[in-house]
N, CA, C and O atoms as a Tripos MOL2 file, in Angstrom:
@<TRIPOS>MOLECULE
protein
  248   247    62     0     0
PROTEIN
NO_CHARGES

@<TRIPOS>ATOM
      1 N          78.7800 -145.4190  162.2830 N.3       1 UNK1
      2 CA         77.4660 -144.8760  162.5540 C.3       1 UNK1
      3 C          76.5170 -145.3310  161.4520 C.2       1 UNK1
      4 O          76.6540 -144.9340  160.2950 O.2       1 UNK1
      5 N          75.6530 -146.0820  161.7880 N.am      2 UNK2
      6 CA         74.7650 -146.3650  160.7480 C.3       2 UNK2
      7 C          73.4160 -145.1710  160.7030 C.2       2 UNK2
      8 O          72.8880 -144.5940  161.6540 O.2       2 UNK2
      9 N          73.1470 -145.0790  159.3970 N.am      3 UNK3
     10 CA         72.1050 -144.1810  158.8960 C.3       3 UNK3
     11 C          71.0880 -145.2910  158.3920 C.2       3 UNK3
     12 O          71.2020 -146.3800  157.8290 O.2       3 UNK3
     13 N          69.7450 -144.2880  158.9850 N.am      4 UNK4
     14 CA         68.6190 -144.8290  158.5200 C.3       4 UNK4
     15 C          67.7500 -143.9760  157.6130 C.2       4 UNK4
     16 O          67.5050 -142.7700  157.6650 O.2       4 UNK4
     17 N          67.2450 -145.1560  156.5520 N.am      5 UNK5
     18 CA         67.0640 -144.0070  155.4490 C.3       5 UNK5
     19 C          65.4670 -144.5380  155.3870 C.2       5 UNK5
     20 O          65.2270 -145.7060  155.6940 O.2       5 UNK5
     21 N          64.4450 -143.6780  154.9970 N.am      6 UNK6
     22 CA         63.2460 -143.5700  154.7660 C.3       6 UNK6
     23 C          62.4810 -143.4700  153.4270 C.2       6 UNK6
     24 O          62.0770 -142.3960  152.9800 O.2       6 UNK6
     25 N          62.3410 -144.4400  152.9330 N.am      7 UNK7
     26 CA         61.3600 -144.6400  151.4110 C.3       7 UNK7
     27 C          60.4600 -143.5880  151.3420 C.2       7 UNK7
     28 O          59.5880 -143.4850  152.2050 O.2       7 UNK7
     29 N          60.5450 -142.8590  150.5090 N.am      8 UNK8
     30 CA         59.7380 -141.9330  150.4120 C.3       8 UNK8
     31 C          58.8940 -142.1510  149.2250 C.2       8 UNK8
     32 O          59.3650 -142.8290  148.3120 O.2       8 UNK8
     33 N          57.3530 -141.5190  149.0880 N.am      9 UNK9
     34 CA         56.8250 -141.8430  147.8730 C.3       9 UNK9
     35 C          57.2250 -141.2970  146.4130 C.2       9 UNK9
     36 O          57.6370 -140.1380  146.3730 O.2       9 UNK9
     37 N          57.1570 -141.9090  145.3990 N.am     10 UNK10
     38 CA         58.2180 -140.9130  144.2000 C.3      10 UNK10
     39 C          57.4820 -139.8850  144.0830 C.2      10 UNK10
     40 O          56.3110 -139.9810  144.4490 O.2      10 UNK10
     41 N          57.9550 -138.6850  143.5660 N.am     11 UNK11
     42 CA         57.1640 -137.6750  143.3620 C.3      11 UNK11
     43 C          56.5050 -137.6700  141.6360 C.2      11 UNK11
     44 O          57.1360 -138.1640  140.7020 O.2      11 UNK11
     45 N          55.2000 -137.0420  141.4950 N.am     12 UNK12
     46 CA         55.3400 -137.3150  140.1980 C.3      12 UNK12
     47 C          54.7680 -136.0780  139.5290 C.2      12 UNK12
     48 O          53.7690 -135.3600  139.5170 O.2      12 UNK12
     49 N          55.9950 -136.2390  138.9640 N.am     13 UNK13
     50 CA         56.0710 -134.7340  138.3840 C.3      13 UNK13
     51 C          54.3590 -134.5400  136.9690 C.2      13 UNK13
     52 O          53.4580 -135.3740  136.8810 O.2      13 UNK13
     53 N          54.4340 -133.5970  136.3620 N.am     14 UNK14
     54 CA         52.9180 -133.3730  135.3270 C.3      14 UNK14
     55 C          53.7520 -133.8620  133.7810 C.2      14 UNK14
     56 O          54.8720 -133.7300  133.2870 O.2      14 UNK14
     57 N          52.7870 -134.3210  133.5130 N.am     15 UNK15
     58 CA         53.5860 -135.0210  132.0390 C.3      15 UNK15
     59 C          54.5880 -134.0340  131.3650 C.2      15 UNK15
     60 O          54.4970 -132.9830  131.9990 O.2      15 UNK15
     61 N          55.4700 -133.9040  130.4020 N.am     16 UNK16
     62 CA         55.7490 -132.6960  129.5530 C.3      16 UNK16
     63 C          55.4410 -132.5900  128.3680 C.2      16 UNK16
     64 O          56.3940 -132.0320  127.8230 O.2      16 UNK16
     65 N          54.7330 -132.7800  127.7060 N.am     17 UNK17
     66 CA         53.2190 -132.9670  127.0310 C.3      17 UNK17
     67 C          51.8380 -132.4390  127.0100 C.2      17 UNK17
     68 O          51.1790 -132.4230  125.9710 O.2      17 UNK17
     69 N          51.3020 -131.9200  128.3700 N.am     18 UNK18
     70 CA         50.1990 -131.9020  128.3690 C.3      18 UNK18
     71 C          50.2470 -130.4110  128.0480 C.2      18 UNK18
     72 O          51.1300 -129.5840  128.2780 O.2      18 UNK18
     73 N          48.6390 -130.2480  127.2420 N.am     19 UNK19
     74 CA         48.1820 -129.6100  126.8710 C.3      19 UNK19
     75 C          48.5550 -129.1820  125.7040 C.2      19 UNK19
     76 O          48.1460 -128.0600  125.4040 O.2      19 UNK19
     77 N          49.3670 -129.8670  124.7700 N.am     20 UNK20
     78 CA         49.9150 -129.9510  123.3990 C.3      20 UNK20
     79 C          48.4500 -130.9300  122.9000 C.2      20 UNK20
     80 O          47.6430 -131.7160  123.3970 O.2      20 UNK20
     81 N          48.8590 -130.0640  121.1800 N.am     21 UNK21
     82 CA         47.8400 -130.8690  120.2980 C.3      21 UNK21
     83 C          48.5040 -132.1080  119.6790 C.2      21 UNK21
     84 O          47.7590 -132.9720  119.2180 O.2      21 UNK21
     85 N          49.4620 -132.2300  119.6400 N.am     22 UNK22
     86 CA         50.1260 -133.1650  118.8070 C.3      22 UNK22
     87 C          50.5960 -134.4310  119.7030 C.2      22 UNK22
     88 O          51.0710 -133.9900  120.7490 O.2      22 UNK22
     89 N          50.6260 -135.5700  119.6760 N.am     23 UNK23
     90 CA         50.9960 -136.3950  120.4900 C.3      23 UNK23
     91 C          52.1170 -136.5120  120.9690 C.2      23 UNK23
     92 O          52.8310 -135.7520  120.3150 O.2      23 UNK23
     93 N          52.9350 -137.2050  122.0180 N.am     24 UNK24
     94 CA         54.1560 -137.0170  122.0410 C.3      24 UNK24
     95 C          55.4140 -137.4450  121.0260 C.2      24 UNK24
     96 O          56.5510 -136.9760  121.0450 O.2      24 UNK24
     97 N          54.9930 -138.2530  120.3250 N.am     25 UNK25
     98 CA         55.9570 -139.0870  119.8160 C.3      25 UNK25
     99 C          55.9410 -138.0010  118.6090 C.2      25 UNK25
    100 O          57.0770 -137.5280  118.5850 O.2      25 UNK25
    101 N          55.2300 -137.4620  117.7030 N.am     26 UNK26
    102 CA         55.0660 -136.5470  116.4560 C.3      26 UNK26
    103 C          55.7890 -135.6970  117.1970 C.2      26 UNK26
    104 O          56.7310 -135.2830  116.5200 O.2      26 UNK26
    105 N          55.7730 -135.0750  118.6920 N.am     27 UNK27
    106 CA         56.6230 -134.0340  118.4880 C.3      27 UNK27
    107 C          58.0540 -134.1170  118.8620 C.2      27 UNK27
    108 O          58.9650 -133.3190  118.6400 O.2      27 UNK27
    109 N          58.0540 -135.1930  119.4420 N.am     28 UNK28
    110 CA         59.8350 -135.9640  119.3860 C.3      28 UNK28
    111 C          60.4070 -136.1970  118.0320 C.2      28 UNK28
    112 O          61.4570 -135.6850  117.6440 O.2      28 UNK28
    113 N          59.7340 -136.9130  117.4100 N.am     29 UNK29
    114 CA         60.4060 -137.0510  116.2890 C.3      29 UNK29
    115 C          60.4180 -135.8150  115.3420 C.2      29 UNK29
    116 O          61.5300 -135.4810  114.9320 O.2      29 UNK29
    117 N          59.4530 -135.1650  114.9770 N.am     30 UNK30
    118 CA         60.0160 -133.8170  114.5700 C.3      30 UNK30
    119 C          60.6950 -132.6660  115.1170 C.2      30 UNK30
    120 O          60.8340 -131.6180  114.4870 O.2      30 UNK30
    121 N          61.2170 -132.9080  116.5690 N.am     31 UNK31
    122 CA         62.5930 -132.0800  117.1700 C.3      31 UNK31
    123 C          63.6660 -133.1050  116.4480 C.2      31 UNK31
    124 O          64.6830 -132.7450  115.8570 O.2      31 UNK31
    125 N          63.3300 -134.1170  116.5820 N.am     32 UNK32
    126 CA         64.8460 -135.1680  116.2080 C.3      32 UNK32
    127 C          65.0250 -134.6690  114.9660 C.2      32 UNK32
    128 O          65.8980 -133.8080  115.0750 O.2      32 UNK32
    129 N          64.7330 -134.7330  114.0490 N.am     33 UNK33
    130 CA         64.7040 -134.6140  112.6260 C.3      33 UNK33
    131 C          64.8810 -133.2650  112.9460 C.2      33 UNK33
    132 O          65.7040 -133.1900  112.0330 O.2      33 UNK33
    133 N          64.8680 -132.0020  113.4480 N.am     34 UNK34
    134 CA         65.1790 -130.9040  113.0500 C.3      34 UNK34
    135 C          66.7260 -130.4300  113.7910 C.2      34 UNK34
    136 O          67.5720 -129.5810  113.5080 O.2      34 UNK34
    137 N          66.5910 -131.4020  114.8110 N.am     35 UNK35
    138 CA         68.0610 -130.9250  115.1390 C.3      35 UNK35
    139 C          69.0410 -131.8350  114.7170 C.2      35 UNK35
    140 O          70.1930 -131.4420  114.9030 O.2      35 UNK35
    141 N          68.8840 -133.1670  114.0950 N.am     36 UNK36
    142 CA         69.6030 -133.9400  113.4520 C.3      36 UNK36
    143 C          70.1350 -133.8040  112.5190 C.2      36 UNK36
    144 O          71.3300 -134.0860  112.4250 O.2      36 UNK36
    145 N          69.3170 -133.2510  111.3630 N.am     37 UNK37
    146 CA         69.1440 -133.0740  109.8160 C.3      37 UNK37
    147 C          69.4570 -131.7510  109.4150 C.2      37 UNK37
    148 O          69.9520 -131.5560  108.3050 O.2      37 UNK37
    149 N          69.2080 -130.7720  110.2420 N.am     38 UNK38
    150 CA         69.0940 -129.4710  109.6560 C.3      38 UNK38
    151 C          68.0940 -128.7670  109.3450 C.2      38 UNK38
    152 O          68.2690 -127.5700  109.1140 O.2      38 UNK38
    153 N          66.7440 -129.3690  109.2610 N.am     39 UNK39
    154 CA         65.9430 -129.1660  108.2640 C.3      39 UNK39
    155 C          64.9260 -127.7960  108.3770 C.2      39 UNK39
    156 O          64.7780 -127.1330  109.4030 O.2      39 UNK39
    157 N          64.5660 -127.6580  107.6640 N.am     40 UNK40
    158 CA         63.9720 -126.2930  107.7720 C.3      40 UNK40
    159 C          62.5260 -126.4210  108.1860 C.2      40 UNK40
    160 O          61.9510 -127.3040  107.5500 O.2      40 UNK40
    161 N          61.8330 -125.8410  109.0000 N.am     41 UNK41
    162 CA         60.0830 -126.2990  109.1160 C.3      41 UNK41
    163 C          59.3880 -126.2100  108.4830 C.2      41 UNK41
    164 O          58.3120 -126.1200  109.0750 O.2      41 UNK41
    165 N          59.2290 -126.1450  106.8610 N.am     42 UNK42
    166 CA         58.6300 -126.1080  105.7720 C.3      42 UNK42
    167 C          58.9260 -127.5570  105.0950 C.2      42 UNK42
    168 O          58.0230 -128.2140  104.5760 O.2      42 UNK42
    169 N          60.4470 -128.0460  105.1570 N.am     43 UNK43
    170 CA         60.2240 -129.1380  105.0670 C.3      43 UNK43
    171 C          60.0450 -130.4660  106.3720 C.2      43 UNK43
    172 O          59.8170 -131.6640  106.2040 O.2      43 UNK43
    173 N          60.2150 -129.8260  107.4340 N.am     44 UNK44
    174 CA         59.2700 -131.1600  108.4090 C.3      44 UNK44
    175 C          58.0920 -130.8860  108.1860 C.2      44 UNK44
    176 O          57.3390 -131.7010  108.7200 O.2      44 UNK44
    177 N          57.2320 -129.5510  107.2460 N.am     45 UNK45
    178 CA         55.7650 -129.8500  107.1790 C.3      45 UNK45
    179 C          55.3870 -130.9790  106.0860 C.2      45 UNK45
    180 O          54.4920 -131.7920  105.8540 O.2      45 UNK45
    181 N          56.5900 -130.5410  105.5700 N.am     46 UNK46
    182 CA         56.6870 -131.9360  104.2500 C.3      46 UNK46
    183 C          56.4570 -133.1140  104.5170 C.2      46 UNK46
    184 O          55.5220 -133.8290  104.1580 O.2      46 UNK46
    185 N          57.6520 -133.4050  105.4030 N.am     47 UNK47
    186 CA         57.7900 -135.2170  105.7670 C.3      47 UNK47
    187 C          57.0460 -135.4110  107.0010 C.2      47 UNK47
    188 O          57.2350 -136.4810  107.5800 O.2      47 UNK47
    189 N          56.5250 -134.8730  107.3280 N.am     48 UNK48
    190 CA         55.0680 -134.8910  108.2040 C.3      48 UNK48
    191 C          53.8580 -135.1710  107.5300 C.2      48 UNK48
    192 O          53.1450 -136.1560  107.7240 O.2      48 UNK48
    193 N          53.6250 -134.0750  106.5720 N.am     49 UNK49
    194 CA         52.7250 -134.2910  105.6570 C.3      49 UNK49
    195 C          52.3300 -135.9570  105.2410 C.2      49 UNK49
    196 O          51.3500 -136.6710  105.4510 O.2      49 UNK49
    197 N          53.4830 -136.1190  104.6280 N.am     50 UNK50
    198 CA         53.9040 -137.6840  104.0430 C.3      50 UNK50
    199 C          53.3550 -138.7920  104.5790 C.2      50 UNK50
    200 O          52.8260 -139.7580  104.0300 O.2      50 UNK50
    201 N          53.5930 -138.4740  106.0170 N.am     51 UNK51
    202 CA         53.2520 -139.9200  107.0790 C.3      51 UNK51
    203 C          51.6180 -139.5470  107.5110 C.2      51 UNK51
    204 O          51.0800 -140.2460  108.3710 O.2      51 UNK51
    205 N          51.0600 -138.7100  107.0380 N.am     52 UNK52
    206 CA         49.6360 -138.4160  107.5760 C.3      52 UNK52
    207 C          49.7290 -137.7200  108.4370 C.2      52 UNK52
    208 O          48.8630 -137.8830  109.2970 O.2      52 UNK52
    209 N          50.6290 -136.7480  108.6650 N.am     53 UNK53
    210 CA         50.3760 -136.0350  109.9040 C.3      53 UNK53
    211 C          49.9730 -134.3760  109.6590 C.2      53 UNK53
    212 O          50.9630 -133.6880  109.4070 O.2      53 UNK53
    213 N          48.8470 -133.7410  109.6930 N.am     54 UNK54
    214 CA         48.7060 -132.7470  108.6220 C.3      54 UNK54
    215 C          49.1530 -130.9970  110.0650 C.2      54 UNK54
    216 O          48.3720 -130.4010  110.8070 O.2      54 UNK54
    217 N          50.2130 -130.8520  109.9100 N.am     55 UNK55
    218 CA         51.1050 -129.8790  110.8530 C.3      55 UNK55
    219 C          51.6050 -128.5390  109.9260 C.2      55 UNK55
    220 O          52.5610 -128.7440  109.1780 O.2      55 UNK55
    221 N          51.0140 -127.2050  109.9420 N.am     56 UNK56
    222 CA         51.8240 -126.0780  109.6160 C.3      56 UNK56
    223 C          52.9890 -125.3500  109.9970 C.2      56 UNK56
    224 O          53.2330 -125.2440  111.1990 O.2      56 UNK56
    225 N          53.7380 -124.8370  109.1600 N.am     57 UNK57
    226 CA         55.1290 -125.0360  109.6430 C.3      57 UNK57
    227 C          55.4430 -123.7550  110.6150 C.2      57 UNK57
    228 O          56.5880 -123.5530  111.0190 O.2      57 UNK57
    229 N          54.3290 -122.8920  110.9650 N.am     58 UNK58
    230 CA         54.6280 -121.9370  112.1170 C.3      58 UNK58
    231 C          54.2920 -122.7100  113.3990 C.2      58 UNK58
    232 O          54.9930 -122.5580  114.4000 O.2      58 UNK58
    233 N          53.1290 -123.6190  113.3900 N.am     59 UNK59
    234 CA         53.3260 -124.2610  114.4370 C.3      59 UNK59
    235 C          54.6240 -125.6440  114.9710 C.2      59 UNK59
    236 O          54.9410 -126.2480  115.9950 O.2      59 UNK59
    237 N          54.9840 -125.5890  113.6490 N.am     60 UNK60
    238 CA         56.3220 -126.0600  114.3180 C.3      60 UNK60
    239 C          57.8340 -125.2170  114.8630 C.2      60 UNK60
    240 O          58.6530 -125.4920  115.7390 O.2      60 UNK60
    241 N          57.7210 -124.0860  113.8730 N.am     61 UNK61
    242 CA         57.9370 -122.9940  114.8340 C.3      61 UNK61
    243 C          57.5750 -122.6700  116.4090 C.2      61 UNK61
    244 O          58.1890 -122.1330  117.3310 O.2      61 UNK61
    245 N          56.6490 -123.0930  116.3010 N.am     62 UNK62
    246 CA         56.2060 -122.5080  117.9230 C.3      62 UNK62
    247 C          56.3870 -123.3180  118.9870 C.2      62 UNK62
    248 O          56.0860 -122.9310  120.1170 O.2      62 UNK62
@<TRIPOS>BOND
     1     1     2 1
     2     2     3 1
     3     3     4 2
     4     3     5 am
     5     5     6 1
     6     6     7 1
     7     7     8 2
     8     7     9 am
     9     9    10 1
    10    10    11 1
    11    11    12 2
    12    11    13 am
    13    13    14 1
    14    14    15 1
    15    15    16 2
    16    15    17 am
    17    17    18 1
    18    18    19 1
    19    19    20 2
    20    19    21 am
    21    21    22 1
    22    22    23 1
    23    23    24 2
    24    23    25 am
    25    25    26 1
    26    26    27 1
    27    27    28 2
    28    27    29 am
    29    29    30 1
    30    30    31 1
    31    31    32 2
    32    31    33 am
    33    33    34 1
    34    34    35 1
    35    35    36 2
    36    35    37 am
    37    37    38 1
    38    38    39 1
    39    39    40 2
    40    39    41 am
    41    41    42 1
    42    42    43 1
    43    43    44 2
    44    43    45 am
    45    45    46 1
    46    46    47 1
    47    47    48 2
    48    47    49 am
    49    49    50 1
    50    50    51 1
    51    51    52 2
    52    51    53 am
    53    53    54 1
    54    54    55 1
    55    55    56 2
    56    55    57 am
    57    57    58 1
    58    58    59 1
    59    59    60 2
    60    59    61 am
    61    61    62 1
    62    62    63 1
    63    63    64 2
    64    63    65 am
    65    65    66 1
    66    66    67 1
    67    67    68 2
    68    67    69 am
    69    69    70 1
    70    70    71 1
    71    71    72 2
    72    71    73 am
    73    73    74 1
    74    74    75 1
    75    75    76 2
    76    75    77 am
    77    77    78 1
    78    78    79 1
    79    79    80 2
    80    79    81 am
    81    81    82 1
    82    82    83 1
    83    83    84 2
    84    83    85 am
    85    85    86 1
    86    86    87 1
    87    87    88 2
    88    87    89 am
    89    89    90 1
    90    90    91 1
    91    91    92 2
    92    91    93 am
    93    93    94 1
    94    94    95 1
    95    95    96 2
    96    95    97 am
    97    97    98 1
    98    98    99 1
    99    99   100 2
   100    99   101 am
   101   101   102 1
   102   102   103 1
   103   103   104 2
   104   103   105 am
   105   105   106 1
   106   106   107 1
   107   107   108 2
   108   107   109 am
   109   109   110 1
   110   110   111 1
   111   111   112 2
   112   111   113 am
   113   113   114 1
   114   114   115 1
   115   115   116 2
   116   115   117 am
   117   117   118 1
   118   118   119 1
   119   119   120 2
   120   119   121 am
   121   121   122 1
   122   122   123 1
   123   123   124 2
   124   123   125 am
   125   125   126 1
   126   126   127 1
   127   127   128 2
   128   127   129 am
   129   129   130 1
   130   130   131 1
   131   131   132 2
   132   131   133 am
   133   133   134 1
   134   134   135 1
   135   135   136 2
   136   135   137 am
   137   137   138 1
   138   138   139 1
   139   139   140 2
   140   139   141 am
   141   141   142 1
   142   142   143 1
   143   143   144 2
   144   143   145 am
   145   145   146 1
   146   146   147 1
   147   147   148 2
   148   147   149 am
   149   149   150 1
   150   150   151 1
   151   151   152 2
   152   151   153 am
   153   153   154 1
   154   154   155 1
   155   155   156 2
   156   155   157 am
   157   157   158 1
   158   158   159 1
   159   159   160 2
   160   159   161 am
   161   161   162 1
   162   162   163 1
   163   163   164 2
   164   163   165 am
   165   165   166 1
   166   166   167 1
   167   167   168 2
   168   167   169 am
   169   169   170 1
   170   170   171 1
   171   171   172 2
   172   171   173 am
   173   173   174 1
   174   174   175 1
   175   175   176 2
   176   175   177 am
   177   177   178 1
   178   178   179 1
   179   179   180 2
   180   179   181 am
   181   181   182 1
   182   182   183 1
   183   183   184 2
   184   183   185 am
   185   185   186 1
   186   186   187 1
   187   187   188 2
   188   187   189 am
   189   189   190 1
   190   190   191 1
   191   191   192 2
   192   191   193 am
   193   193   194 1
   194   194   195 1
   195   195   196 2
   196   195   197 am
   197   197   198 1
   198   198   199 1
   199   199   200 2
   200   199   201 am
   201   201   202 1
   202   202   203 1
   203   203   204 2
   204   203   205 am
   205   205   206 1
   206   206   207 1
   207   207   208 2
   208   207   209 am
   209   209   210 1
   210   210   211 1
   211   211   212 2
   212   211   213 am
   213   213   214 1
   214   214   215 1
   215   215   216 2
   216   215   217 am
   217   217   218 1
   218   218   219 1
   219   219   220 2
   220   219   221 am
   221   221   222 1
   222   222   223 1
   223   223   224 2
   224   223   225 am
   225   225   226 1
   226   226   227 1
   227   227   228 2
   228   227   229 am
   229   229   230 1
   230   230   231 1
   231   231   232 2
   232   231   233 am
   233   233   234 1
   234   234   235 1
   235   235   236 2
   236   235   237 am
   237   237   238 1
   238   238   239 1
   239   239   240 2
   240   239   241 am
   241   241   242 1
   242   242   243 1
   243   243   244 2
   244   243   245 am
   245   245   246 1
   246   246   247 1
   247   247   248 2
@<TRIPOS>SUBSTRUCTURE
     1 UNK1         2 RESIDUE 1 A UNK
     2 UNK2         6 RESIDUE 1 A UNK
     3 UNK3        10 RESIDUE 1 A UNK
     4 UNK4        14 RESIDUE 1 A UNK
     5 UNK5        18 RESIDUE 1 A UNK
     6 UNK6        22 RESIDUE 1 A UNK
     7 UNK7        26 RESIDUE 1 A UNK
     8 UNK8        30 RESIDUE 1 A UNK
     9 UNK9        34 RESIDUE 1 A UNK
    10 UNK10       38 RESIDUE 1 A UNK
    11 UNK11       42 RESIDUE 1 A UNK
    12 UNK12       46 RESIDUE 1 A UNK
    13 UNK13       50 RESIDUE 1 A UNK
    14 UNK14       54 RESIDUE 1 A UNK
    15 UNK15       58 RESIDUE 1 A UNK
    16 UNK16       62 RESIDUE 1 A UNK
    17 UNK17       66 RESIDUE 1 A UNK
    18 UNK18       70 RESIDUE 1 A UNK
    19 UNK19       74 RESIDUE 1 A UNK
    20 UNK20       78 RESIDUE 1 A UNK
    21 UNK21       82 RESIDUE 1 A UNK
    22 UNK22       86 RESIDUE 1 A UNK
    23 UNK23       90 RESIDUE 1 A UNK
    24 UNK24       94 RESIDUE 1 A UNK
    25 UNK25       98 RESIDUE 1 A UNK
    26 UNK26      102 RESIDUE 1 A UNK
    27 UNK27      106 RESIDUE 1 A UNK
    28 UNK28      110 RESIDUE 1 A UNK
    29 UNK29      114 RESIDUE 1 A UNK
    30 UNK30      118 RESIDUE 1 A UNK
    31 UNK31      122 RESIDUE 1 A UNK
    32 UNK32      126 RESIDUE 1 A UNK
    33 UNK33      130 RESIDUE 1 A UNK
    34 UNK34      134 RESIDUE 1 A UNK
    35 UNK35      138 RESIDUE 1 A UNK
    36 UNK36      142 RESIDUE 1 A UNK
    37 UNK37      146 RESIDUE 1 A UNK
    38 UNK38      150 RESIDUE 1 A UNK
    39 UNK39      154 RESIDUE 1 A UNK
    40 UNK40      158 RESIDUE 1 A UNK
    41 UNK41      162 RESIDUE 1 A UNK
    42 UNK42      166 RESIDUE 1 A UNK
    43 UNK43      170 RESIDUE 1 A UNK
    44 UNK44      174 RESIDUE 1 A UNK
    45 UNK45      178 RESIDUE 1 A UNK
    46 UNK46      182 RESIDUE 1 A UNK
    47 UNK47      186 RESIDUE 1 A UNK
    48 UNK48      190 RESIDUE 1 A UNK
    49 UNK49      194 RESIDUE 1 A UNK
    50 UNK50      198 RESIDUE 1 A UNK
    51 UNK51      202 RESIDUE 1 A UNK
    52 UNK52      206 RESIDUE 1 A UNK
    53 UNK53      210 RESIDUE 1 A UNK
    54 UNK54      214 RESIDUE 1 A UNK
    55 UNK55      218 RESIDUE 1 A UNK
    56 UNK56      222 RESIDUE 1 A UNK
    57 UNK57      226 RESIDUE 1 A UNK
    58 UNK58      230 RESIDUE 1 A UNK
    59 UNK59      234 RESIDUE 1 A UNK
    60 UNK60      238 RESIDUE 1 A UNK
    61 UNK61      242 RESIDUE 1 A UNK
    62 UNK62      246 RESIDUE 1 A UNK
């Protein structure tokens, strides 16, 4: 029995991003670094800090 299958248009889902202040990549890489490393969010405000990225560490909390 052959089946016929129908192309459907992709669906597209809403970014997972939007409506964040921080771009996506700043907030990837500071999940990576916090679940990689250990690190505490006082110091990803640190090594954030460092690279120009000026982030308080409750909002990385949040």
């Amino acid at each position: 029995m052959k089946r016929n299958r129908h192309s459907r248009p992709p669906v597209q889902a809403p970014p997972a991003f939007i409506g964040f202040r921080f771009p996506p990549d700043v907030t990837l890489l500071a999940v990576r670094w916090y679940l990689r490393y250990g690190l505490s969010y006082r110091d990803l405000e640190e090594l954030l800090a460092e690279r120009g990225i000026d982030v308080d560490h409750v909002t990385l909390y949040r």
